[in-house]
Residue, then its C-alpha position, 0 to 999 in steps of 0.5 A: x394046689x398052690x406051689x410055695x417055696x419054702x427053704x432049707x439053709x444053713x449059714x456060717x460065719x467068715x471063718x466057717x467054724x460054725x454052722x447054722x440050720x434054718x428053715x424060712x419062706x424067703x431066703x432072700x429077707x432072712x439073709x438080710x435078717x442074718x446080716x442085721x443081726x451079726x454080733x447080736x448076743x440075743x440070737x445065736x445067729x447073731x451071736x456067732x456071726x452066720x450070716x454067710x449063706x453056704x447051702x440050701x434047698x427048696x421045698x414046697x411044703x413047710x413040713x417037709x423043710x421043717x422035717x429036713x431042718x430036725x434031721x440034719x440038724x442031729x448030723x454030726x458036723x462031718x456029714x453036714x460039711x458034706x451035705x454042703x460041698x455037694x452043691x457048694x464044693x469050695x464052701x463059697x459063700x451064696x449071700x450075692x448069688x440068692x439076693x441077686x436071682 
């Protein structure tokens, strides 16, 4: 069976008052669609600027990812900062380190 990387990641915008959850096959391509669309009122990504990656996880079944994305998409907002800060403790933005590697 063939290995395929599919991810989990939620972005926010420059003040980190909003949250988005998402799931793609290239975080990397999605990042740069995230960027394109900043402002744009058609996407709620777009509308509220996330476009700063903030967490993510790797899969390599789309289910599973999708599954992920549903669960944490009824946490409450306490429990997804959480989630966060245990890969990413200063809540820093990721955008260069993924679109890099």
């Amino acid at each position: 069976m063939w290995n395929y990387n599919f991810y989990l990641y939620i972005t926010t915008n420059t003040s980190k008052n909003t949250l988005y959850i998402g799931v793609t096959d290239d975080l990397t391509r999605r990042l740069q669609e995230h960027e394109a669309n900043k402002g744009n009122p058609i996407t709620f990504a777009g509308k509220y600027y996330c476009h700063h990656l903030i967490y993510y996880e790797r899969h390599t079944h789309i289910e599973y990812a999708i599954a992920r994305e549903k669960e944490i998409k009824k946490w409450r907002r306490e429990k997804k900062v959480a989630l966060v800060k245990t890969i990413n403790p200063e809540v820093l933005f990721l955008n260069r380190e993924v679109i890099e590697a």
